[in-house]
N, C-alpha and C positions, 0 to 999 in steps of 0.2 A: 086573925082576920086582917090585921093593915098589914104584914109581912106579905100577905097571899095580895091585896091592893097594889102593894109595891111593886111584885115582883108581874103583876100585870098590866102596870104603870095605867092603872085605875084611881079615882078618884071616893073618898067618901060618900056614899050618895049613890051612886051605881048601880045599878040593878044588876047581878052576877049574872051568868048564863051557870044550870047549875052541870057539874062534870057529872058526864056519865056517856056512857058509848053512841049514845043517839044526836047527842048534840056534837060530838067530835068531829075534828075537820079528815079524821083519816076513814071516817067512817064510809064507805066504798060501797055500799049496799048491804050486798052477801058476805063480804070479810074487810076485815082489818088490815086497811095498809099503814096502822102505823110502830115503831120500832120499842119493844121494852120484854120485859120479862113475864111467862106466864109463871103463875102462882102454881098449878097443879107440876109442872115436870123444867119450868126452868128455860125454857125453849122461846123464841123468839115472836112475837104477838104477829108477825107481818104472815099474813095470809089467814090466819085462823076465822072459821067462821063466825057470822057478826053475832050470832044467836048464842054461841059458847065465851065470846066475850062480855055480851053483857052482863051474863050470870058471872061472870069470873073475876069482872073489873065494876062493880055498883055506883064509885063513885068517880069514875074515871080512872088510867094510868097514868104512868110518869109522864107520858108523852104528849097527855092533853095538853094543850096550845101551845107549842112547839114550833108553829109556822110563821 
């Protein structure tokens, strides 16, 4: 947990936001504008719809907060 702190230049105390597609900033409505790897075929997450990511990604991607 304070490695994940750090690397969010968060402090002890903080209330997380928790990772998962709904709270992502690439979150676009209907698809994924943001860049990483799917799990089923390997292919690039940008465009995918939002309803097949979130079963795909539960606790979020690599790319959650990224911005």
């Amino acid at each position: 947990m304070k490695d994940k702190l750090r690397r969010m230049k968060a402090n002890p105390g903080d209330k997380l936001v928790e990772q998962n597609c709904s709270t992502c900033e690439f979150n676009f409505g209907n698809v994924c504008a943001g860049h990483g790897a799917r799990v089923d075929n390997g292919k690039d997450t940008y465009g995918m719809p939002m309803e097949e990511a979130e079963k795909m990604f539960l606790d979020g991607c690599d790319d959650f907060g990224k911005t």
